[in-house]
Backbone as numpy.savetxt, mean C-alpha at the origin, in Angstrom:
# Nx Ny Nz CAx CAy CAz Cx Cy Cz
1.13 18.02 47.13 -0.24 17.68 46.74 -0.50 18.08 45.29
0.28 19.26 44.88 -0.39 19.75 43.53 0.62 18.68 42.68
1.46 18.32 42.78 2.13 17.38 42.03 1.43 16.53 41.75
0.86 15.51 42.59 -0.05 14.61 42.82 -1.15 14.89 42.09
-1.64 15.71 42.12 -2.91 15.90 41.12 -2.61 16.32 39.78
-1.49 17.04 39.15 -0.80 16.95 37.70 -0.58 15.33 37.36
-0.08 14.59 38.43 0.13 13.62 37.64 -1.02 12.38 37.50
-2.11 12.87 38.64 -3.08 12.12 38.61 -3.77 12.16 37.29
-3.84 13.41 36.49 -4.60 14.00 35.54 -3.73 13.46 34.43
-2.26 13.72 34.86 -1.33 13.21 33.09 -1.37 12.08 33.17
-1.84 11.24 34.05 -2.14 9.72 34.00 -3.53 9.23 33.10
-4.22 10.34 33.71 -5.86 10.08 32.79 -5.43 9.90 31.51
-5.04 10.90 30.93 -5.12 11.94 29.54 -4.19 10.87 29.06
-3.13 10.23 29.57 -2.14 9.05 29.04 -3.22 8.04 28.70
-3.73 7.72 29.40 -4.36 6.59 28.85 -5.83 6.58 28.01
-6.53 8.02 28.74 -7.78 8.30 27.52 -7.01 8.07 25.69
-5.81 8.80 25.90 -5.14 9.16 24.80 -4.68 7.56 24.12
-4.20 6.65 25.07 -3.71 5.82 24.32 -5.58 4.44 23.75
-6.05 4.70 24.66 -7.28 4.18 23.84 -7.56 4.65 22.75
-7.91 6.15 22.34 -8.44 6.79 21.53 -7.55 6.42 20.27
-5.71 6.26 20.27 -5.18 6.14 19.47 -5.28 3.67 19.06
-5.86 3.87 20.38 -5.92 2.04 20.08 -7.35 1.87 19.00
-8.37 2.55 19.29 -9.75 2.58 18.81 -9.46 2.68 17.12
-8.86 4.16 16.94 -8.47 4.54 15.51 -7.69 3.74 14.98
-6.77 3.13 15.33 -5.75 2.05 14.86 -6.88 0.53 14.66
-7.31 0.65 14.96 -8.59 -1.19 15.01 -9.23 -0.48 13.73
-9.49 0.53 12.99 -10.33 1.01 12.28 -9.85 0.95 11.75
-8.41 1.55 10.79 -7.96 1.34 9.77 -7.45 0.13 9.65
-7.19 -1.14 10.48 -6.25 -2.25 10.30 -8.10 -3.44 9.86
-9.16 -2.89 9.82 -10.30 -4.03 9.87 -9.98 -4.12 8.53
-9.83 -6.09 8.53 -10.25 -6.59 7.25 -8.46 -6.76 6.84
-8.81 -6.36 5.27 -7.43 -6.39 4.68 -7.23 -4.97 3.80
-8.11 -4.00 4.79 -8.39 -2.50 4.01 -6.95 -1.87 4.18
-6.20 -2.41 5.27 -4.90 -1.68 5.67 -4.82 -2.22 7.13
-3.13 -3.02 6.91 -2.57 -3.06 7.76 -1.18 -2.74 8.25
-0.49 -2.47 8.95 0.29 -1.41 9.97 1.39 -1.46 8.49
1.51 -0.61 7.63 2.43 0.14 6.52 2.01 -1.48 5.70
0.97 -1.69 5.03 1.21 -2.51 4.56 0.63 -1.66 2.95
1.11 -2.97 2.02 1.15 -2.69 0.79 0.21 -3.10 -0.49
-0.28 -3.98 -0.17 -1.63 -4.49 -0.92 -2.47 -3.69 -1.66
-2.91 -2.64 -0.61 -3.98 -1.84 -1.24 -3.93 -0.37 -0.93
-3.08 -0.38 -0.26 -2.45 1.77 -0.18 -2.25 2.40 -0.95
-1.53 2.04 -2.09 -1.09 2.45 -2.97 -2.12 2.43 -4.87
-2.57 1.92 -4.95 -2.78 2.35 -6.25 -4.72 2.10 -6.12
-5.41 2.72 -7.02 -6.87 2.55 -6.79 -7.04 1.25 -7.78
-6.19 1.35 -9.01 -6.73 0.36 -9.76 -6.29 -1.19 -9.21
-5.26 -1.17 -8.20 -5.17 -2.30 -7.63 -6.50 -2.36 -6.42
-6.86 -1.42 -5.94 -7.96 -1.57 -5.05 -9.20 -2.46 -5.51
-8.99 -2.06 -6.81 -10.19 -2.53 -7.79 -10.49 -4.14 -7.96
-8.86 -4.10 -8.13 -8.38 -5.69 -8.42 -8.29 -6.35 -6.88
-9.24 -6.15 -6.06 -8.77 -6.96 -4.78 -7.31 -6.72 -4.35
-6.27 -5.99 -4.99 -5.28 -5.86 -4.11 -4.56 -7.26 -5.05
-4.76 -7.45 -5.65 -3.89 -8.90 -6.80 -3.53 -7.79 -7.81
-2.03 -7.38 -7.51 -1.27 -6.64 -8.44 0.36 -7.16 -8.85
0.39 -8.06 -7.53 2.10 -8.30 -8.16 2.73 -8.55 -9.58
1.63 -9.23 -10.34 1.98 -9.55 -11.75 1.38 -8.48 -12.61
0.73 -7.66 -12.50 0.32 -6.55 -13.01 1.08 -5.19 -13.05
1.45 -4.27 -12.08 2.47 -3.77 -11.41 3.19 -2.33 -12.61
2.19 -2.35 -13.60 3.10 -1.77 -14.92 2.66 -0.50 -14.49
2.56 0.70 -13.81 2.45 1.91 -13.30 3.89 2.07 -12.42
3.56 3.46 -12.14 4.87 4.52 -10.81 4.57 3.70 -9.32
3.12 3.45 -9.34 2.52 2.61 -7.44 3.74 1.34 -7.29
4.18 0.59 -8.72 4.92 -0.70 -8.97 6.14 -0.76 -7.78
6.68 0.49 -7.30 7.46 0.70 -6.46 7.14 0.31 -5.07
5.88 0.49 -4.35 5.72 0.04 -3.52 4.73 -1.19 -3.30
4.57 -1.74 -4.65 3.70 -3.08 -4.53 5.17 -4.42 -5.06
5.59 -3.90 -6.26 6.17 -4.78 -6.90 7.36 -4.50 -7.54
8.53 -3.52 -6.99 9.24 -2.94 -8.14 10.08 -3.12 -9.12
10.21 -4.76 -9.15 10.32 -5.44 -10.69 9.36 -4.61 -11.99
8.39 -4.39 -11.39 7.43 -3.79 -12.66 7.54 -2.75 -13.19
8.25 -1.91 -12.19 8.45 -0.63 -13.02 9.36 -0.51 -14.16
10.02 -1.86 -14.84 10.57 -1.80 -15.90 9.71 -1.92 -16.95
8.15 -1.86 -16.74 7.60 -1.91 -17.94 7.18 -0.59 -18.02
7.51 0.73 -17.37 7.18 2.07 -17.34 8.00 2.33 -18.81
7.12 2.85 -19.57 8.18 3.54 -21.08 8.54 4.73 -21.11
7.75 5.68 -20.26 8.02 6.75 -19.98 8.19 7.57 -18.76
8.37 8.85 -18.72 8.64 9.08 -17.29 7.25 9.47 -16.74
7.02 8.95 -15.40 5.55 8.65 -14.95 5.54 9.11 -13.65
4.00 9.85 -13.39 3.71 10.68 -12.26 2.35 9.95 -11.65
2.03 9.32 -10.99 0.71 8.80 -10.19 0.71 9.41 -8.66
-0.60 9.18 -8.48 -1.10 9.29 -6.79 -2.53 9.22 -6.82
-2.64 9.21 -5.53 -4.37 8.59 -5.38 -4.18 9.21 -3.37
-6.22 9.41 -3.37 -6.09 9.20 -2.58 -7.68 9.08 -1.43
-7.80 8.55 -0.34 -8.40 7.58 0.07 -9.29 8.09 1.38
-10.20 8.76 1.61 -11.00 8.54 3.23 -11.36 7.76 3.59
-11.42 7.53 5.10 -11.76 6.21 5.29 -13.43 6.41 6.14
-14.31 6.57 4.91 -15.45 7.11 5.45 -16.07 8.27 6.31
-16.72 8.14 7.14 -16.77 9.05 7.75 -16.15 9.33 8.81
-14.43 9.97 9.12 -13.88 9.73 10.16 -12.75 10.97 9.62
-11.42 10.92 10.52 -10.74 11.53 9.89 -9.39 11.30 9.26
-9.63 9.81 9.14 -8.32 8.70 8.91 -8.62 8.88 7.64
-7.32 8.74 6.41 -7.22 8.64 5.34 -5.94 8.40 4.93
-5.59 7.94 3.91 -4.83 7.35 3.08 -4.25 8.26 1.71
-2.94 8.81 1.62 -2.52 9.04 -0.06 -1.79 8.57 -0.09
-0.73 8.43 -1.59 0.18 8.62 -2.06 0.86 9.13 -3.23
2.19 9.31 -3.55 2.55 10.15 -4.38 3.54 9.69 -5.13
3.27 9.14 -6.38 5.10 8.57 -6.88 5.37 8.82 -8.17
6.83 8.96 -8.37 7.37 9.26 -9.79 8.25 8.21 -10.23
8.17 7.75 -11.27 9.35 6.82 -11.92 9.55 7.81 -12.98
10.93 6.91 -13.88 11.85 7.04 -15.24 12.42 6.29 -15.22
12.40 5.94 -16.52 13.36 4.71 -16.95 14.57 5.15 -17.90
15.72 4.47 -17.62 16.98 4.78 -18.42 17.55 3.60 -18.66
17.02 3.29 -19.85 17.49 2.36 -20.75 16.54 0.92 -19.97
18.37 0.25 -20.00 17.63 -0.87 -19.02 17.33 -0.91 -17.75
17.30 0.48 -17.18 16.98 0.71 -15.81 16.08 1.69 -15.59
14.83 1.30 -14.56 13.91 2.07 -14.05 13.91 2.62 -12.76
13.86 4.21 -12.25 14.49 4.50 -11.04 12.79 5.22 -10.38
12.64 5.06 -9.19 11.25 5.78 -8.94 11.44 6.52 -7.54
10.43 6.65 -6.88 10.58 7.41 -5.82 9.36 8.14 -4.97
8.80 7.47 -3.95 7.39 7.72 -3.85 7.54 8.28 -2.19
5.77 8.70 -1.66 5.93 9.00 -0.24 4.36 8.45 -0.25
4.22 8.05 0.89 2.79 7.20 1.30 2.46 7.90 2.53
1.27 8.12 2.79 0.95 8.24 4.16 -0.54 7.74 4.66
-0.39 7.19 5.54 -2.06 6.72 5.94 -1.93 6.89 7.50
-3.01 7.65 8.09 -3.59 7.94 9.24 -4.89 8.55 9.69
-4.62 9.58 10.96 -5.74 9.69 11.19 -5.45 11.78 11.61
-6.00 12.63 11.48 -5.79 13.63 11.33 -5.11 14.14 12.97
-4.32 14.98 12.99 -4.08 15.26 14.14 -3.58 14.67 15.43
-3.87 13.29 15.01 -3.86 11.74 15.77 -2.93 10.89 16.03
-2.82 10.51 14.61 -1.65 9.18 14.52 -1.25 9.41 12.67
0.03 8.74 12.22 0.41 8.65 11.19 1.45 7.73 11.04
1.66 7.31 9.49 2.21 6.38 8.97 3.06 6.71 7.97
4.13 7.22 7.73 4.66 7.71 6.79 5.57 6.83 5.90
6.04 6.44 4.31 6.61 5.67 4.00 7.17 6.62 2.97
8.78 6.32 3.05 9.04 7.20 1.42 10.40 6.39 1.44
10.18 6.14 0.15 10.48 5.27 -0.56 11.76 5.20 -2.11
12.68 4.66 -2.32 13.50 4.58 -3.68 13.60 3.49 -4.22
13.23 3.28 -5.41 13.24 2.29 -6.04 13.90 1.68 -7.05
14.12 0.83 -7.51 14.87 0.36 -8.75 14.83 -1.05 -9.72
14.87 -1.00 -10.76 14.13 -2.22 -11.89 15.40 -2.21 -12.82
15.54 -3.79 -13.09 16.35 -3.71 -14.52 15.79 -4.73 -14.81
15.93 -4.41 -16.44 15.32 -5.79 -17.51 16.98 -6.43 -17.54
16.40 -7.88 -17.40 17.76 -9.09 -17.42 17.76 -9.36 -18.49
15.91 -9.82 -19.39 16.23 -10.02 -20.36 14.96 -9.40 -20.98
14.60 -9.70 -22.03 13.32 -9.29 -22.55 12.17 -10.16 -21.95
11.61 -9.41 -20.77 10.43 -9.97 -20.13 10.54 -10.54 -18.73
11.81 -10.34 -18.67 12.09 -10.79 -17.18 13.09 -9.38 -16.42
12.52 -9.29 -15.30 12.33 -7.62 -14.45 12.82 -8.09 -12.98
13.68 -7.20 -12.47 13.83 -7.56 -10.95 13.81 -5.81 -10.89
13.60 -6.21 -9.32 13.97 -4.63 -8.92 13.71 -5.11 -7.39
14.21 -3.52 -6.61 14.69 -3.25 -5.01 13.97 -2.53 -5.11
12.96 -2.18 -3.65 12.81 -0.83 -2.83 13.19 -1.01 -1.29
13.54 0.06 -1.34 14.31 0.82 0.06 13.72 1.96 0.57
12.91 1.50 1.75 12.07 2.42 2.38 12.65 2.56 3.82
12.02 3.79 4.02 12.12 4.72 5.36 10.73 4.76 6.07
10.54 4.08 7.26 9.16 3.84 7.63 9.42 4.62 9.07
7.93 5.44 9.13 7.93 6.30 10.28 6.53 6.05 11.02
6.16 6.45 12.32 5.23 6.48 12.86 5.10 7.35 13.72
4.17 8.37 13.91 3.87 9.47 14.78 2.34 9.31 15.74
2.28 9.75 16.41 1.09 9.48 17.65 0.97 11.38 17.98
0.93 12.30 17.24 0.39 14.11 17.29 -0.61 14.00 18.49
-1.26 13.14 18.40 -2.68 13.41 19.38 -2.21 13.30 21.09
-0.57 12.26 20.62 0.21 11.92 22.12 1.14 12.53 22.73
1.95 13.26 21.35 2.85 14.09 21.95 2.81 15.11 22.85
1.74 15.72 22.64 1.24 17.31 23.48 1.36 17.12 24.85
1.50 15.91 25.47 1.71 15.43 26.63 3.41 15.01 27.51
4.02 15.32 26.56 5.08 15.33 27.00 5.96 14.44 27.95
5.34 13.30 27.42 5.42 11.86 27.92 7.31 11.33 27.56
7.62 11.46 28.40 9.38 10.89 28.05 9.67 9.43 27.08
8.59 8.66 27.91 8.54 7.31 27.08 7.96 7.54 25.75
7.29 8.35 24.79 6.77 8.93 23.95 8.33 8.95 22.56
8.09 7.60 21.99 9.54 7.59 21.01 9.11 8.17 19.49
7.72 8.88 19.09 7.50 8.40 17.79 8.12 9.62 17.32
7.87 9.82 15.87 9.13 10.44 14.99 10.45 9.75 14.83
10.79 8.72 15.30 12.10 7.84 15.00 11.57 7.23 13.60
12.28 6.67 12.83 12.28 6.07 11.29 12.95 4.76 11.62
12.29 3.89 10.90 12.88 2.24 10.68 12.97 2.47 9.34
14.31 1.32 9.02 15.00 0.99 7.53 14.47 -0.20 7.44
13.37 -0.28 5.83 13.59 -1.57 5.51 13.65 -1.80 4.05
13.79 -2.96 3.15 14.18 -3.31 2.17 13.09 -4.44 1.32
13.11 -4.52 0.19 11.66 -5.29 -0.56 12.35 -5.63 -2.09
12.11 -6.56 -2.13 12.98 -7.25 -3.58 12.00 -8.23 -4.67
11.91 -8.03 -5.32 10.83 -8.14 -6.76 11.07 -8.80 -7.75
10.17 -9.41 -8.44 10.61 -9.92 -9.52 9.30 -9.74 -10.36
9.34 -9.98 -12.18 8.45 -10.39 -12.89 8.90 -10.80 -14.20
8.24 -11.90 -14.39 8.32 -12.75 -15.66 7.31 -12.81 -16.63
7.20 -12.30 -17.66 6.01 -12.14 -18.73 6.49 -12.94 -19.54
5.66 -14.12 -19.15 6.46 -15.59 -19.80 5.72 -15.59 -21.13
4.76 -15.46 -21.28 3.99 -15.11 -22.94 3.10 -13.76 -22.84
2.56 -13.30 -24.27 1.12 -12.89 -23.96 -0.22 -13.15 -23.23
-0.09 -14.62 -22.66 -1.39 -15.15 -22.09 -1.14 -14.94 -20.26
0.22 -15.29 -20.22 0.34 -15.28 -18.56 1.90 -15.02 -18.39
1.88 -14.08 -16.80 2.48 -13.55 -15.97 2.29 -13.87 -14.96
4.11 -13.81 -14.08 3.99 -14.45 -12.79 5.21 -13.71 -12.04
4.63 -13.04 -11.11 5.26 -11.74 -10.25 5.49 -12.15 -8.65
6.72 -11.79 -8.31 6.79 -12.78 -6.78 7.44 -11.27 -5.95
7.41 -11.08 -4.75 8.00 -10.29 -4.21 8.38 -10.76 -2.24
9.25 -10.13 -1.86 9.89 -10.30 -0.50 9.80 -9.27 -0.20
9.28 -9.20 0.96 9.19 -7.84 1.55 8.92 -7.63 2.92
9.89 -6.47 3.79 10.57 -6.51 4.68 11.08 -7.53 5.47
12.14 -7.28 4.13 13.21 -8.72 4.26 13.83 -8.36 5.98
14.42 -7.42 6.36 15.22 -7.21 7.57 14.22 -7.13 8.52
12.70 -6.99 8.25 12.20 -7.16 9.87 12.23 -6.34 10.62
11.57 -5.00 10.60 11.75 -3.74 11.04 11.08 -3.71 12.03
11.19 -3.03 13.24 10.49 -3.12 14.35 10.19 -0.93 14.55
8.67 -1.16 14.85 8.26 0.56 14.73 7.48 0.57 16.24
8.41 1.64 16.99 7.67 2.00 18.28 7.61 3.27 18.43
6.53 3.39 19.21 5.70 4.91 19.48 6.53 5.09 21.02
6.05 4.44 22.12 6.83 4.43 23.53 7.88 3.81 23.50
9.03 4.11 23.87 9.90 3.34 24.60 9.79 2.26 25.85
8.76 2.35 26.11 8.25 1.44 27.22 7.87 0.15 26.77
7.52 -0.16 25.45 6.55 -1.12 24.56 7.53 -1.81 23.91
7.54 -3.40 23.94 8.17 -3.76 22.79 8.35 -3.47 21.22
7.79 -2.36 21.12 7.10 -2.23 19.82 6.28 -3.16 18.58
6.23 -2.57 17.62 5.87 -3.99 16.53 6.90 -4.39 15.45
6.90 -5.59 15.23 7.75 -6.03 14.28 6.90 -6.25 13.00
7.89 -5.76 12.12 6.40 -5.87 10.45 7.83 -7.15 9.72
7.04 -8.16 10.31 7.35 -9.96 9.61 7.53 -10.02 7.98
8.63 -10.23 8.13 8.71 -10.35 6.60 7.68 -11.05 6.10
7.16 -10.97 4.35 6.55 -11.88 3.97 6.86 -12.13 2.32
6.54 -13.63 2.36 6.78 -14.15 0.96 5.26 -13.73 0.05
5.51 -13.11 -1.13 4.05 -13.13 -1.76 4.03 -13.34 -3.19
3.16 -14.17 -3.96 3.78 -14.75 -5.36 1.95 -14.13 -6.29
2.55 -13.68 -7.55 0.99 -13.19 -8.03 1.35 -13.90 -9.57
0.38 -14.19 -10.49 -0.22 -14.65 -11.49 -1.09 -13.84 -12.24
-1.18 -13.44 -13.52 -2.07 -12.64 -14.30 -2.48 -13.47 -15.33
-3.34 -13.64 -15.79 -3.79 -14.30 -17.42 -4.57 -13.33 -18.33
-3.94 -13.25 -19.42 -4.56 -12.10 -20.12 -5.37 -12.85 -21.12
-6.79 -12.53 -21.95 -7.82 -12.98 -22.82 -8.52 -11.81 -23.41
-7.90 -11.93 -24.32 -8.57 -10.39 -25.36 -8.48 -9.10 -24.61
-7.32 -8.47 -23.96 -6.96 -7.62 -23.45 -7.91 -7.83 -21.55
-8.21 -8.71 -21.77 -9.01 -8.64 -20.46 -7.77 -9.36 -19.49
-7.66 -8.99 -18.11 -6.79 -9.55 -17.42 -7.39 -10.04 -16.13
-6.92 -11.61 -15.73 -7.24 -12.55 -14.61 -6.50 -12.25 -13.39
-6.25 -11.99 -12.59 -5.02 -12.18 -11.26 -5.43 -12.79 -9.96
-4.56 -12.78 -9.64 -4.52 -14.16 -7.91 -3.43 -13.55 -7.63
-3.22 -13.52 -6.24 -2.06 -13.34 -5.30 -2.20 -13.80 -4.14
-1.12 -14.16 -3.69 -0.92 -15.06 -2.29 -0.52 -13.74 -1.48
-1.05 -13.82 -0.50 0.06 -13.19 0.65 0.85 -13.84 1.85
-0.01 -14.79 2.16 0.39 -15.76 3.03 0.41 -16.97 2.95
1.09 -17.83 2.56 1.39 -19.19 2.43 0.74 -20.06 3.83
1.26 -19.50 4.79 0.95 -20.48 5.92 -1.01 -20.56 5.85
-1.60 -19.64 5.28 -3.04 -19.74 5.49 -3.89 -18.57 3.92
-3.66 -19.56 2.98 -4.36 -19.33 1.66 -5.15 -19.16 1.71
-6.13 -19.40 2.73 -8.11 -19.30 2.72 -8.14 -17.64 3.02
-7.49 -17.59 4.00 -7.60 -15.85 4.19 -6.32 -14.61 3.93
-5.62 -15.28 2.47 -4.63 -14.39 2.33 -4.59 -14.36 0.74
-5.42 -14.80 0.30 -5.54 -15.00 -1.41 -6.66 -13.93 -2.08
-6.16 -12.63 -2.83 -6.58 -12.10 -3.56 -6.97 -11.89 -5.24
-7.95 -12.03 -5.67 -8.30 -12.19 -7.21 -8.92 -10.73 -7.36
-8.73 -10.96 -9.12 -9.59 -9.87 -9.31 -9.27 -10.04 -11.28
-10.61 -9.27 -11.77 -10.30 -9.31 -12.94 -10.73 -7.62 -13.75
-10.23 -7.72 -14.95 -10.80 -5.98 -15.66 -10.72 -6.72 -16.86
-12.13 -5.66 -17.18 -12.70 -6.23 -18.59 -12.17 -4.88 -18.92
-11.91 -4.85 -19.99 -11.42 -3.44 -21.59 -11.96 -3.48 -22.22
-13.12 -2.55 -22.08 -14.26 -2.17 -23.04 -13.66 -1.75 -24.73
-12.78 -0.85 -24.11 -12.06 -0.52 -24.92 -11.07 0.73 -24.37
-9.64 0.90 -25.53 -8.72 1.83 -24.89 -8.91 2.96 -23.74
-10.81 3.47 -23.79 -10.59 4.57 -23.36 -11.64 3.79 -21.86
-12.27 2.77 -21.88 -12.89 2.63 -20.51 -12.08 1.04 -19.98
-12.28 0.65 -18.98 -12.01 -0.36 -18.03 -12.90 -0.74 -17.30
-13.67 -1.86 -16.65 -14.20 -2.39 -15.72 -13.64 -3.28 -14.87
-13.67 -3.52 -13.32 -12.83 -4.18 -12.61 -13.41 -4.77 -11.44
-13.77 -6.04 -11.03 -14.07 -6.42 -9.69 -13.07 -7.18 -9.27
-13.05 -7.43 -7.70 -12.04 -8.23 -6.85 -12.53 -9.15 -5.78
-12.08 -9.26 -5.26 -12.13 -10.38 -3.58 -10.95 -9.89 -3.11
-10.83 -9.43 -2.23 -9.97 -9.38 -0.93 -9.90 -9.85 0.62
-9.53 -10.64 0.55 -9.78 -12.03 1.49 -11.20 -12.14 1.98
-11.91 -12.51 1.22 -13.70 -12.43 1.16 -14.37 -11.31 1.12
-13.62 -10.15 0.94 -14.36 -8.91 1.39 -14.28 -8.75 -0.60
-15.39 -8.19 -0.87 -15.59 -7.66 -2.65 -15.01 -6.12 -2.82
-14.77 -6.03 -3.99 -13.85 -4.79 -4.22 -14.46 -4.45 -5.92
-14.28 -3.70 -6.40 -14.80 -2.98 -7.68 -14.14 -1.68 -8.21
-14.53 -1.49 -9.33 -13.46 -0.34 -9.89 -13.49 0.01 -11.19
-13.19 0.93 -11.73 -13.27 1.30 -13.26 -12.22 2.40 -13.19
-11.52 2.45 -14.34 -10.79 3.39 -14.76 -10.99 4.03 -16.39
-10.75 5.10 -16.72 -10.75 6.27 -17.83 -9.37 6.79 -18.58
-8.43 6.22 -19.82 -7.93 7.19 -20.06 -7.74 7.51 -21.31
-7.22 8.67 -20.96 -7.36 9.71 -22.21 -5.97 10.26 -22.77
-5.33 9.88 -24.09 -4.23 10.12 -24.36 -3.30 10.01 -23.33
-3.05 10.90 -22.79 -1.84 10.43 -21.86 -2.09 10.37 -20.52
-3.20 10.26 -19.89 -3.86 10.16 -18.42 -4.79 9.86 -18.32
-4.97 8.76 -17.09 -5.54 7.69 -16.59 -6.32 8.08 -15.37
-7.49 8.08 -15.26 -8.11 8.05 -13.89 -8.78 6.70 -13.70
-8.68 6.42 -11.85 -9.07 5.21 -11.62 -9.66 5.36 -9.95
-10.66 4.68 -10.29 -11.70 4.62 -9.31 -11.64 3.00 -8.47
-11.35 3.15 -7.01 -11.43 1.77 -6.65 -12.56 1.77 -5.96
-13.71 0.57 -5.27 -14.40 0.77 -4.10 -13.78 -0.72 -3.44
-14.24 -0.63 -1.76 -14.01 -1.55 -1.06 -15.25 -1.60 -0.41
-15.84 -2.85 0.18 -17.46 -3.09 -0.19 -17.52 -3.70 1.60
-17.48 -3.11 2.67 -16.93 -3.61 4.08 -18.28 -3.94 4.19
-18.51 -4.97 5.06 -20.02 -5.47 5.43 -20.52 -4.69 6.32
-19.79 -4.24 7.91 -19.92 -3.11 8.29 -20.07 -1.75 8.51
-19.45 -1.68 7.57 -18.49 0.12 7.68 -18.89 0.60 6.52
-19.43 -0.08 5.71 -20.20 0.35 4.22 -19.19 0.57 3.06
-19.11 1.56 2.42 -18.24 1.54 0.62 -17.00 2.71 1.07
-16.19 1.94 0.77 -14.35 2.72 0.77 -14.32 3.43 -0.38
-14.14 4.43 -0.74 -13.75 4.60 -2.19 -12.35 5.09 -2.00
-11.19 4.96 -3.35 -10.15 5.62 -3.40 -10.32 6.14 -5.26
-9.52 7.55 -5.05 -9.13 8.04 -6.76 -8.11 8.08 -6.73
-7.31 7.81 -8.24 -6.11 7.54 -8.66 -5.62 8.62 -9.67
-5.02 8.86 -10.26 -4.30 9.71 -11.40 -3.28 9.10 -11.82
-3.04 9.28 -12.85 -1.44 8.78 -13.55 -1.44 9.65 -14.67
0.11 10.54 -14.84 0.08 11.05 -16.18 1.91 10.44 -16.70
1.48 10.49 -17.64 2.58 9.69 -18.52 3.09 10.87 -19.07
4.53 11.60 -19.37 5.16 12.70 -20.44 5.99 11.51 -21.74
């Protein structure tokens, strides 16, 4: 009998638990604020700014996990991170990355994490790499280690309970700075199709490769961008965004992210950059993320 009632109870707590972790997961994936390790808008604030239209832009340390063709336009060795609440809750978002460049090669190396405290997590860490082919044309690889944890599930001691395992996947880049006026940045990413499970019981999820192609136009230091993410359906996978340059030391920035508005300004000062993104949810009210970058 007492068996029976342990497991009547580890049956509850299994499934209170797996709602609670389904509820928090619908919260961070609404919209195009973040979805399951995705890359758009995790990573850098001033891309937040820009609607998440960075592939042709990409010239920071974040370039690694948006675009890492770009990190060949890093001149020096470079330190960024930012990082993100997701309102009033206890889910949030950082990350942390370093590049250097040697010669014609740019090497980086970042760690991402977005979750929910105590709860659930998303871990990404990451190596990267860029070479100039020629003057203005950039490829580069990242090679990530993608993890997922469920803390709020483990305490239960559930056998089917797989998380802490790591998936391998791979992301390949390009950029062409065909003049001063316009740039055109394409990237592949998770080319191999990684599949991330929490239970062993669950098919898990597969993160679908995807094709994504971006465009910049520059006009008196001011810059235009567009990015595709999804070909099969452009109405709800096309991000813009533009920044006006007041001048060297301020920035102004609004976006669209698949209809949702986005905004932003950044500050820098000799050798460091702060950058402010917002995300403007019709629901859920104003996202903000902060950024840093210092250049040696």
């Amino acid at each position: 009998m007492r068996k029976l009632v342990r497991s009547s109870k580890f049956g509850v707590r299994r499934i209170a638990m797996l709602l609670l972790l389904t509820m928090n997961y619908e919260l961070l994936t609404m919209n195009c604020l973040h979805a399951m390790f995705d890359t758009s808008l995790s990573f850098s604030a001033r891309a937040l700014g820009l609607g998440g239209a960075y592939l042709a832009v990409s010239d920071d340390a974040s370039a690694v996990n948006i675009n890492p063709a770009g990190l060949s336009q890093i001149e020096n060795v470079e330190f960024t991170g930012n990082y993100t609440p997701f309102y009033d809750t206890k889910a949030y978002s950082q990350f942390f990355s370093v590049a250097t460049p040697f010669g014609y090669n740019t090497f980086a190396a970042s760690f991402a994490r977005t979750g929910i405290a105590n709860i659930y997590d998303e871990d990404i860490y990451s190596i990267g790499y860029s070479r100039i082919l020629k003057e203005d044309l950039f490829v580069g690889l990242t090679l990530k280690i993608l993890g997922a944890g469920a803390a709020g599930y483990s305490k239960y001691n559930d056998p089917a309970y797989s998380g802490g395992r790591y998936s391998f996947a791979y992301d390949i880049g390009y950029l062409n700075i065909i003049n001063k006026w316009f740039a055109i940045g394409a990237k592949l990413e998770n080319i191999n199709e990684p599949k991330i499970k929490l239970l062993s019981s669950s098919d898990g999820e597969k993160l679908a490769s995807k094709f994504k192609v971006g465009m910049k136009f520059t006009i008196h230091k001011n810059i235009f961008t567009y990015d595709i993410n999804d070909f099969s359906n452009l109405e709800e996978n096309l991000n813009f965004g533009d920044e006006i340059k007041f001048s060297d030391l301020l920035s102004f920035r609004l976006g669209m992210c698949e209809r949702t508005p986005t905004a932003g300004f950044g500050m820098k000062l000799k050798k460091v950059r702060m950058d402010f993104g917002f995300f403007f949810h019709k629901e859920l009210g104003i996202l903000y993320r902060t950024g840093i970058t210092f250049n040696l």
